[in-house]
N, CA, C and O atoms as a Maestro MAE file, in Angstrom:
{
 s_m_m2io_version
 :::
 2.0.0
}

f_m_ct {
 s_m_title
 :::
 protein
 m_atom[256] {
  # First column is atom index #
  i_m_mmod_type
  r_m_x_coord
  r_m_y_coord
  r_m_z_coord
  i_m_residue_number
  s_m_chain_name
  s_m_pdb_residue_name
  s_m_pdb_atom_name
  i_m_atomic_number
  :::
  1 25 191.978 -77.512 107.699 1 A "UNK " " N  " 7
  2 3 191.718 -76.768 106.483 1 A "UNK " " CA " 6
  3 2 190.848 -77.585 105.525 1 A "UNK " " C  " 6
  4 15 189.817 -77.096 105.063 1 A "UNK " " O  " 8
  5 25 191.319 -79.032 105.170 2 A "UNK " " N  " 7
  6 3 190.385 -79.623 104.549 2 A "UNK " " CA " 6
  7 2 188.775 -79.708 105.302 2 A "UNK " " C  " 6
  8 15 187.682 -79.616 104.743 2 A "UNK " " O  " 8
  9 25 189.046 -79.888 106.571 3 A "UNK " " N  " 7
  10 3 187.301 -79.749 106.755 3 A "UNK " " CA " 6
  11 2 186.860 -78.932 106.824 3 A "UNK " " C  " 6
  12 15 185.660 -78.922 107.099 3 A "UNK " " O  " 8
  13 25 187.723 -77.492 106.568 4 A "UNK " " N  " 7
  14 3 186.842 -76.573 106.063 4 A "UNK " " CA " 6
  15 2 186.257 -76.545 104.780 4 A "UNK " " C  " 6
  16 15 185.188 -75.946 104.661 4 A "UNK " " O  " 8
  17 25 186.731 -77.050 103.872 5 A "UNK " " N  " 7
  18 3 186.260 -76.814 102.771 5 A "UNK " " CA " 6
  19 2 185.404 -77.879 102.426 5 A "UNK " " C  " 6
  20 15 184.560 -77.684 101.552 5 A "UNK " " O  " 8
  21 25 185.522 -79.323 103.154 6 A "UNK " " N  " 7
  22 3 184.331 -80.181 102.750 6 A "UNK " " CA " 6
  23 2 183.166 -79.709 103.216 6 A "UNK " " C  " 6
  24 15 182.150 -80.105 102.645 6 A "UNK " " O  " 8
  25 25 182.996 -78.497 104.671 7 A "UNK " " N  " 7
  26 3 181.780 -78.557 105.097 7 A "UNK " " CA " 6
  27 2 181.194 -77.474 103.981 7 A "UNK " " C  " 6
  28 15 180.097 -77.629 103.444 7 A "UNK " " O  " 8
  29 25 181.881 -76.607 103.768 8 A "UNK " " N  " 7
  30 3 181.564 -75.252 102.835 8 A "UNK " " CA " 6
  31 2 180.989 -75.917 101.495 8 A "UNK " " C  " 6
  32 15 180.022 -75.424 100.913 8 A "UNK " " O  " 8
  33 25 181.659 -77.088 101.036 9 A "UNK " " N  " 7
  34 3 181.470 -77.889 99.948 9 A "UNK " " CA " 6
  35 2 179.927 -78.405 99.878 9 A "UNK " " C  " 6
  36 15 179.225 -78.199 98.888 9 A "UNK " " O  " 8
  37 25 179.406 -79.207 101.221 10 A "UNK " " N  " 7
  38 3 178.529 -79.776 101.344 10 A "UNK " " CA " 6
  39 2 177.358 -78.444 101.907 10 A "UNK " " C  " 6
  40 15 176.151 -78.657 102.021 10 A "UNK " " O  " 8
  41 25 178.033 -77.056 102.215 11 A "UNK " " N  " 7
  42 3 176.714 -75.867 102.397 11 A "UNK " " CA " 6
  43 2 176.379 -75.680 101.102 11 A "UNK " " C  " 6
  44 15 175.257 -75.770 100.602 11 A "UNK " " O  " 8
  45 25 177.640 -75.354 100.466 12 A "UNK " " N  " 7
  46 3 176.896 -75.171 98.928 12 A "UNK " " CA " 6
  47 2 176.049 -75.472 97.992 12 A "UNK " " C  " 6
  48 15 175.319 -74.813 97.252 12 A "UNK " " O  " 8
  49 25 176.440 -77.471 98.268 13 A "UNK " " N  " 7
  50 3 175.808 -77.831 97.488 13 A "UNK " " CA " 6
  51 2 174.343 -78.111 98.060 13 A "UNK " " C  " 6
  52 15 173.464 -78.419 97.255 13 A "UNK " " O  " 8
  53 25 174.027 -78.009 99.521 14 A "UNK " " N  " 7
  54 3 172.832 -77.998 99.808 14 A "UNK " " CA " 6
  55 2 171.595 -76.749 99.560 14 A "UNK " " C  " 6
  56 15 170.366 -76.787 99.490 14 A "UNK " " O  " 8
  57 25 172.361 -75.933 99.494 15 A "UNK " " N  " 7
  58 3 172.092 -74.446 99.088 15 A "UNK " " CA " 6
  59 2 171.634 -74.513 97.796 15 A "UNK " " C  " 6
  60 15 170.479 -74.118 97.639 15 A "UNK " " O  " 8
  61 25 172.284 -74.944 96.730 16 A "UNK " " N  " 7
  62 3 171.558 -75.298 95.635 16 A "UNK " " CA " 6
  63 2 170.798 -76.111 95.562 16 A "UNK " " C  " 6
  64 15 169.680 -75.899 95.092 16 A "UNK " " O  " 8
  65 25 171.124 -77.096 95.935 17 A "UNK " " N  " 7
  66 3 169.805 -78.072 95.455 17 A "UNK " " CA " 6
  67 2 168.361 -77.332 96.159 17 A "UNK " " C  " 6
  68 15 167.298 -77.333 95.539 17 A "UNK " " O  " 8
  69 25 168.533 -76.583 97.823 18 A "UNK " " N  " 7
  70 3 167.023 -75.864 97.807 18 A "UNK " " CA " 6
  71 2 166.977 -74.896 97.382 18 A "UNK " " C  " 6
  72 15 166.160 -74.105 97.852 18 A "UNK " " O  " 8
  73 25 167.847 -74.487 96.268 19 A "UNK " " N  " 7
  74 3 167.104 -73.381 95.065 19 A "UNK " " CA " 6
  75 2 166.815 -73.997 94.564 19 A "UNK " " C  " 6
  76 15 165.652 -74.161 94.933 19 A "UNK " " O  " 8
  77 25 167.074 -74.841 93.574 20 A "UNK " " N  " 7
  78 3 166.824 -75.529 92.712 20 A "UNK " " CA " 6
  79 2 164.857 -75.111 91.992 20 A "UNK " " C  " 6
  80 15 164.413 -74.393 91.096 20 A "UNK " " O  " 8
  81 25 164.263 -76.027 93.000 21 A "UNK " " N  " 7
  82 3 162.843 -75.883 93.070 21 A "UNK " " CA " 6
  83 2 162.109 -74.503 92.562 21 A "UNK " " C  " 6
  84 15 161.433 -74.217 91.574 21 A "UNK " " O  " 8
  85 25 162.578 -73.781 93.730 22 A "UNK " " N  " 7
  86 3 162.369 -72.110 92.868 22 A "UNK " " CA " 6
  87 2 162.629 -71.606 92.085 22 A "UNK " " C  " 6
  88 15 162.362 -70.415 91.930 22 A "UNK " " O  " 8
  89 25 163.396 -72.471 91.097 23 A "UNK " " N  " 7
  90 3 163.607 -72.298 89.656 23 A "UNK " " CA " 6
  91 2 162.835 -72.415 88.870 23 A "UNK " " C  " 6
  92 15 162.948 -72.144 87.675 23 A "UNK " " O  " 8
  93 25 161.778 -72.910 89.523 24 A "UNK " " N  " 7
  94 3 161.111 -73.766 88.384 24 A "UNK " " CA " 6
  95 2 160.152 -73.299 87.521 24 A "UNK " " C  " 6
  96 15 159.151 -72.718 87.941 24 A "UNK " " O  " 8
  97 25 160.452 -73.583 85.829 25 A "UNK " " N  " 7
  98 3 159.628 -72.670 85.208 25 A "UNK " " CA " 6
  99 2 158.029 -72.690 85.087 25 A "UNK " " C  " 6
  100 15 157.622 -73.674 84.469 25 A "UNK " " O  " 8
  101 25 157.234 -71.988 85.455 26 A "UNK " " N  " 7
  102 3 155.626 -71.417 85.192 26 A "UNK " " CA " 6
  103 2 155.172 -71.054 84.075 26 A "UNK " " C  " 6
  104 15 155.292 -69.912 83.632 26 A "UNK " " O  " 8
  105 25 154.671 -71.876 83.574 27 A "UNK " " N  " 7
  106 3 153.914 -70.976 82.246 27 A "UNK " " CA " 6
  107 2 152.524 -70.350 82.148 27 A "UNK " " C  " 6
  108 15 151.455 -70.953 82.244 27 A "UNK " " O  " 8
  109 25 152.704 -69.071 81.946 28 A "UNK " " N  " 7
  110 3 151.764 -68.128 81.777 28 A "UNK " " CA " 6
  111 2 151.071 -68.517 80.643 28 A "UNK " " C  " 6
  112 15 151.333 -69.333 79.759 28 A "UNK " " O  " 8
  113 25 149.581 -67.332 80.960 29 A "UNK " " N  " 7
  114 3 148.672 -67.858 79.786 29 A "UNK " " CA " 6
  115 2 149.271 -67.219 78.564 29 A "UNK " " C  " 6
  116 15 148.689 -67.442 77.503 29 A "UNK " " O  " 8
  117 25 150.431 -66.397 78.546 30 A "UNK " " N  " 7
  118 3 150.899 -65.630 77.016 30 A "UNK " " CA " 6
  119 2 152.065 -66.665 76.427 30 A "UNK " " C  " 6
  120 15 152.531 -66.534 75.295 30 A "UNK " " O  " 8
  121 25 152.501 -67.794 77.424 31 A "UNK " " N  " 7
  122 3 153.310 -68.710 77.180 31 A "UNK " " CA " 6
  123 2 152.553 -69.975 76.602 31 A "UNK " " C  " 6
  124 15 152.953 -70.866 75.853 31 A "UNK " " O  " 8
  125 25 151.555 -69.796 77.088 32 A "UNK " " N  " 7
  126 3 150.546 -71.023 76.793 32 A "UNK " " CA " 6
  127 2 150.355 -70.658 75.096 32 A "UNK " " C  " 6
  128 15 150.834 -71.277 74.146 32 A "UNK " " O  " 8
  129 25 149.373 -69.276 75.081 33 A "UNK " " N  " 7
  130 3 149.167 -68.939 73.814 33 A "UNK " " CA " 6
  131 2 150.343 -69.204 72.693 33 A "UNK " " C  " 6
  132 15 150.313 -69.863 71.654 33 A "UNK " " O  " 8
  133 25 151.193 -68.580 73.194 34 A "UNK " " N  " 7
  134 3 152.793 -68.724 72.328 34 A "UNK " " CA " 6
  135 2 152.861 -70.234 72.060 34 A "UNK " " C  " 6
  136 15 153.121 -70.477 70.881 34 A "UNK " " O  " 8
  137 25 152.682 -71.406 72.909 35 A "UNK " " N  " 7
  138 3 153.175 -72.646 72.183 35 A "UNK " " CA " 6
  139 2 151.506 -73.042 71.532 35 A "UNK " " C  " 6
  140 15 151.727 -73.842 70.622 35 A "UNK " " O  " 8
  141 25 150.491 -72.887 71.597 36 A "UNK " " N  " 7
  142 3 149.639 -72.966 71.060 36 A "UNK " " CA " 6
  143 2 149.707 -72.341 69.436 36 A "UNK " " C  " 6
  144 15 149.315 -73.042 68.503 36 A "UNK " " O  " 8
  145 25 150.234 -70.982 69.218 37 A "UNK " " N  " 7
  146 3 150.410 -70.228 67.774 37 A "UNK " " CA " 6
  147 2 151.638 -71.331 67.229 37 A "UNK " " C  " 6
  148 15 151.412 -72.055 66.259 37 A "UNK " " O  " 8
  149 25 152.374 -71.354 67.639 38 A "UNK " " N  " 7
  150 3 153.855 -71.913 67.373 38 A "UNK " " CA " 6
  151 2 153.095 -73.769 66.619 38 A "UNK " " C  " 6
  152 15 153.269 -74.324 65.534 38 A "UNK " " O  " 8
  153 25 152.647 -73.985 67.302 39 A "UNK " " N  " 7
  154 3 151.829 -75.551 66.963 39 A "UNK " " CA " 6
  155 2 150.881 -75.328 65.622 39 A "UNK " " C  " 6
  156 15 151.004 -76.091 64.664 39 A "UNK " " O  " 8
  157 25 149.983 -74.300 65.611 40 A "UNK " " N  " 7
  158 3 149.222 -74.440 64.477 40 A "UNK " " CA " 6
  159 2 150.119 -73.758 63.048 40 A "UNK " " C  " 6
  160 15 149.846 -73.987 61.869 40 A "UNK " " O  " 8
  161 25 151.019 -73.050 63.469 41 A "UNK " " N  " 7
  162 3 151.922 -72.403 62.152 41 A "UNK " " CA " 6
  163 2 152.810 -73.801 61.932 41 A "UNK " " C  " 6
  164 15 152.676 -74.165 60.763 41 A "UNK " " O  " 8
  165 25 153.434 -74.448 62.482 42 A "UNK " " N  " 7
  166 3 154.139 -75.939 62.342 42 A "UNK " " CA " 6
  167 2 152.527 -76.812 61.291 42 A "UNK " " C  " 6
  168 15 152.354 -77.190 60.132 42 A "UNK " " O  " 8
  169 25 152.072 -76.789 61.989 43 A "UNK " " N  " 7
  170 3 150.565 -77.594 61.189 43 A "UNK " " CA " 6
  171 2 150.287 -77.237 59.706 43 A "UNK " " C  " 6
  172 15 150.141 -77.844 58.644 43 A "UNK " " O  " 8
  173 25 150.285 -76.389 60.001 44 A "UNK " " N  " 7
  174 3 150.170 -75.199 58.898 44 A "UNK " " CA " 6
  175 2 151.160 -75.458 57.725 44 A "UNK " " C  " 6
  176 15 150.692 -75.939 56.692 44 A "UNK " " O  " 8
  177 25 152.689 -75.137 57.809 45 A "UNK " " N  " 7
  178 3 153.552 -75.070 56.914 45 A "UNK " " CA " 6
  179 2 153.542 -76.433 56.894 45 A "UNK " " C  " 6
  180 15 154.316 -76.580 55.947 45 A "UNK " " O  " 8
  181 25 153.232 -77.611 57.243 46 A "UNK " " N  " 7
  182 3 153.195 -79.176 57.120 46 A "UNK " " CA " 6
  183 2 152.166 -79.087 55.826 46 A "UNK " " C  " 6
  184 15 152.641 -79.644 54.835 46 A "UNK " " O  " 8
  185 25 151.386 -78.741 55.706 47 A "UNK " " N  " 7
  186 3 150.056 -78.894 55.409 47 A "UNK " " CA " 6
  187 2 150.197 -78.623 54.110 47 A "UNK " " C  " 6
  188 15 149.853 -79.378 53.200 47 A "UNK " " O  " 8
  189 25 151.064 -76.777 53.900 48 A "UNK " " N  " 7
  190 3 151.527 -76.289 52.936 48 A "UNK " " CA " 6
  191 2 152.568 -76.796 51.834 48 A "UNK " " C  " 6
  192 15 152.491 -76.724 50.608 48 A "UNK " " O  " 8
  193 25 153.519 -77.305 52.615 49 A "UNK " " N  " 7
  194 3 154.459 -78.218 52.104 49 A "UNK " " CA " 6
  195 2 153.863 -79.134 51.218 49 A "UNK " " C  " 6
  196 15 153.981 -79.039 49.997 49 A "UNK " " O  " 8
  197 25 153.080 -80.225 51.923 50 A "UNK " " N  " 7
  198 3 152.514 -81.192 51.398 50 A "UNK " " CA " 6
  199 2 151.622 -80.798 49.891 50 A "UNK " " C  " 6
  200 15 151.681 -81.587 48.948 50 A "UNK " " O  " 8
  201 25 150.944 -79.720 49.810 51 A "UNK " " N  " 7
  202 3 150.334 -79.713 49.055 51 A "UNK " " CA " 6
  203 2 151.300 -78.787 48.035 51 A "UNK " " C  " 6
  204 15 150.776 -78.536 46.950 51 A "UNK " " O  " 8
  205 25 152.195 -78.432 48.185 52 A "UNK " " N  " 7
  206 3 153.169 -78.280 47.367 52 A "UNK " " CA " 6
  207 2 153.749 -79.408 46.297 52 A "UNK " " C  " 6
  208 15 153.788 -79.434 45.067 52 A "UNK " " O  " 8
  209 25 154.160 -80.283 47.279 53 A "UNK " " N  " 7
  210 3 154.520 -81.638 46.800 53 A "UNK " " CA " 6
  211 2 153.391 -82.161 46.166 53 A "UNK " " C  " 6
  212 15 153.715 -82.726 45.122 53 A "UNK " " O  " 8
  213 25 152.495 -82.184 46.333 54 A "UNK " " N  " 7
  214 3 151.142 -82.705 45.329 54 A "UNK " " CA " 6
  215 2 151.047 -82.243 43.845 54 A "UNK " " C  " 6
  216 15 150.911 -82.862 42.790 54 A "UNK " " O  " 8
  217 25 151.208 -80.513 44.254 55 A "UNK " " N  " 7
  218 3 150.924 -79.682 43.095 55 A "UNK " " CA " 6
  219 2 152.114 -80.258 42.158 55 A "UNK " " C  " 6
  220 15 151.752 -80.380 40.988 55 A "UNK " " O  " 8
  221 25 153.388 -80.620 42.400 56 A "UNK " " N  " 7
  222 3 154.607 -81.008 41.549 56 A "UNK " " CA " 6
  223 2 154.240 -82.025 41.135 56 A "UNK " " C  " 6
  224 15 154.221 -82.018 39.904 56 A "UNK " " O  " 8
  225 25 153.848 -83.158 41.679 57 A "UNK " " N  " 7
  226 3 153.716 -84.630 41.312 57 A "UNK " " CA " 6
  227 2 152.404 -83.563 40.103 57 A "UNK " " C  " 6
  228 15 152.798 -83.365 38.954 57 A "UNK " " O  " 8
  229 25 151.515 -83.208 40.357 58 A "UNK " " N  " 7
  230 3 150.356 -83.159 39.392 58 A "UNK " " CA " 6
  231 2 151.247 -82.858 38.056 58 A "UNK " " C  " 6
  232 15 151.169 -83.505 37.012 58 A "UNK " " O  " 8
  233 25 151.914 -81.997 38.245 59 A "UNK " " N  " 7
  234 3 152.549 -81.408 36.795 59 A "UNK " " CA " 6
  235 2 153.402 -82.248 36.409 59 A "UNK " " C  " 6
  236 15 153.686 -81.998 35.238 59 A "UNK " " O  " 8
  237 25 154.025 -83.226 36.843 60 A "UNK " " N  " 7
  238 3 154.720 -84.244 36.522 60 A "UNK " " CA " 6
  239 2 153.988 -85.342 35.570 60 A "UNK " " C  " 6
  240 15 154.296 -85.774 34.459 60 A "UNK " " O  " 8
  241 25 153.090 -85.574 36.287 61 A "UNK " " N  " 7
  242 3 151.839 -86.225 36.255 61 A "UNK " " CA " 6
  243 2 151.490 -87.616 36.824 61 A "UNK " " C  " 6
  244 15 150.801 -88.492 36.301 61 A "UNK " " O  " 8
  245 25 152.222 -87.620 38.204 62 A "UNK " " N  " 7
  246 3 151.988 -88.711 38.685 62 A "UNK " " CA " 6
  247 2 150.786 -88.206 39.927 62 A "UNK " " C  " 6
  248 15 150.406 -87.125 40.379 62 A "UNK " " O  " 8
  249 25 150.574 -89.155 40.079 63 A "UNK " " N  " 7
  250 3 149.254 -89.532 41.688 63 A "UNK " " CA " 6
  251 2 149.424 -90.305 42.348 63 A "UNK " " C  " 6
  252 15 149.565 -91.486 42.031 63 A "UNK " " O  " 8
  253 25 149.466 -89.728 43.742 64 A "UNK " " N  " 7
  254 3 149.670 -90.252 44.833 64 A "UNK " " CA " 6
  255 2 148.527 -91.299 45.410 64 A "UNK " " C  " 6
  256 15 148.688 -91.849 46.500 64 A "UNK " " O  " 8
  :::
 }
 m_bond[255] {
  # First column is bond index #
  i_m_from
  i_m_to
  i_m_order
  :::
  1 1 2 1
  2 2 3 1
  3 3 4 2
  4 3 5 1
  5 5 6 1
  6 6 7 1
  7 7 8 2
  8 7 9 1
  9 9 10 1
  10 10 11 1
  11 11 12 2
  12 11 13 1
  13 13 14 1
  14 14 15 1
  15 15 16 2
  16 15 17 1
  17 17 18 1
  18 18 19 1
  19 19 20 2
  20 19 21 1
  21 21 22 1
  22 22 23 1
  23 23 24 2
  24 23 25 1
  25 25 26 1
  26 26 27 1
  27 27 28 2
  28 27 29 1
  29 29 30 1
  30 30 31 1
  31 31 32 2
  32 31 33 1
  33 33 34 1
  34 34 35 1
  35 35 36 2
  36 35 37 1
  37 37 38 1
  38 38 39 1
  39 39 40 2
  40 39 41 1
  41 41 42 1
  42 42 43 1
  43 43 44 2
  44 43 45 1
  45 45 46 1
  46 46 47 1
  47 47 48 2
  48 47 49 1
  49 49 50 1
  50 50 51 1
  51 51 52 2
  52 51 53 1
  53 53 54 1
  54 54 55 1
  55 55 56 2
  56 55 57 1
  57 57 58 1
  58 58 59 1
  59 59 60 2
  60 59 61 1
  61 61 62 1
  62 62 63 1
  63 63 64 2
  64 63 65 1
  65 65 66 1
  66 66 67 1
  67 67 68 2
  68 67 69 1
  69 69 70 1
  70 70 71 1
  71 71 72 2
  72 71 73 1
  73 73 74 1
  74 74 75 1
  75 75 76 2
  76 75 77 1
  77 77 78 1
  78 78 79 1
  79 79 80 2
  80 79 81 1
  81 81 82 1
  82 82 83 1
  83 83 84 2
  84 83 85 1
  85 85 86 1
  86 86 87 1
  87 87 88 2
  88 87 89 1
  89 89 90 1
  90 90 91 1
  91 91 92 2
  92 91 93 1
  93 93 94 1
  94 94 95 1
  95 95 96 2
  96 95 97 1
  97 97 98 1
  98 98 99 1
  99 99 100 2
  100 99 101 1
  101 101 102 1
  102 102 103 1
  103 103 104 2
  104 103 105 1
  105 105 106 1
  106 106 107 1
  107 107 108 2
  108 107 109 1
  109 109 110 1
  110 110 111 1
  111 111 112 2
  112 111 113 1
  113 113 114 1
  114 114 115 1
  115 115 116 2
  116 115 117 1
  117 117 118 1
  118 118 119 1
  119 119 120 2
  120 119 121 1
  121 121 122 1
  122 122 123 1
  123 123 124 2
  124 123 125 1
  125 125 126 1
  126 126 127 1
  127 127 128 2
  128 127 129 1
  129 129 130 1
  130 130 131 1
  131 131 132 2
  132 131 133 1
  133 133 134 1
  134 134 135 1
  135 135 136 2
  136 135 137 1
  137 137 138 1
  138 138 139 1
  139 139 140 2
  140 139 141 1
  141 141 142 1
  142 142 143 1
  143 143 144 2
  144 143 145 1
  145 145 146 1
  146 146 147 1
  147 147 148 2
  148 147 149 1
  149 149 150 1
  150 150 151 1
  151 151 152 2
  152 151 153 1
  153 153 154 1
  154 154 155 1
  155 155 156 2
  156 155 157 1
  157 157 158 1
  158 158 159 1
  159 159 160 2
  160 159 161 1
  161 161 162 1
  162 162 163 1
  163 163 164 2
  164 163 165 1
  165 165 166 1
  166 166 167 1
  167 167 168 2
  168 167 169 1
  169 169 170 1
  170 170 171 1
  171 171 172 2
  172 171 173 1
  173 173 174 1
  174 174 175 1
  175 175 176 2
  176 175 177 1
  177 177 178 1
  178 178 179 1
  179 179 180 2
  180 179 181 1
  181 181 182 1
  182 182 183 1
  183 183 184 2
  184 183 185 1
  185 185 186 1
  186 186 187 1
  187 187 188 2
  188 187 189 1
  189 189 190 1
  190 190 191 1
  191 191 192 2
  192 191 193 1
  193 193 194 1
  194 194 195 1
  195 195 196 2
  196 195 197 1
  197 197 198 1
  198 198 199 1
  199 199 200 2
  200 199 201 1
  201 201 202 1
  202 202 203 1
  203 203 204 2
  204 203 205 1
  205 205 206 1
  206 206 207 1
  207 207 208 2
  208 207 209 1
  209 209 210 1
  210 210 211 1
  211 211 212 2
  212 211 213 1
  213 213 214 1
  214 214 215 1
  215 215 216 2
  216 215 217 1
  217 217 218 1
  218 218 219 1
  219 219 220 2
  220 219 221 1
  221 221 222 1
  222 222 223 1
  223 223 224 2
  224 223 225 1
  225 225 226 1
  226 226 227 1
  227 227 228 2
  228 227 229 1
  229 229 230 1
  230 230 231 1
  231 231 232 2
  232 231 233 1
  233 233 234 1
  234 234 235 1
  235 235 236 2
  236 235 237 1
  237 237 238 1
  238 238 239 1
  239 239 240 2
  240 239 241 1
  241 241 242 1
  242 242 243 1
  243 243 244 2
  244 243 245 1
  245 245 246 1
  246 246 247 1
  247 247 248 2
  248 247 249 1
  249 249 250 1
  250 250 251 1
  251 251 252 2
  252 251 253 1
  253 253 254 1
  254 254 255 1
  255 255 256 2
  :::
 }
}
């Protein structure tokens, strides 16, 4: 009984590991685009931020 279940143990886990591979994620060109938009809006609100923080220091009246 136990070697039944070590061999079943060791099908399984061979079974997964050659899925595994065919898991594997592909990125499309609408995935591409997507982390490309996602990067320049991050850039972007960096950018925005910052010059937020400028505009405060101005009215404060310090300079960076």
């Amino acid at each position: 009984m136990q070697l039944v279940k070590s061999v079943g143990l060791v099908f399984v886990a061979g079974f997964l590991l050659a899925c595994l591979p065919g898991c594997e994620k592909k990125e499309g060109p609408a995935e591409h685009a997507g982390k490309a938009v996602d990067n320049a809006v991050d850039s972007v609100g960096k950018k925005i931020e910052k010059t937020g923080d400028n505009i405060q220091d101005a009215a404060k009246g310090e300079k960076k």
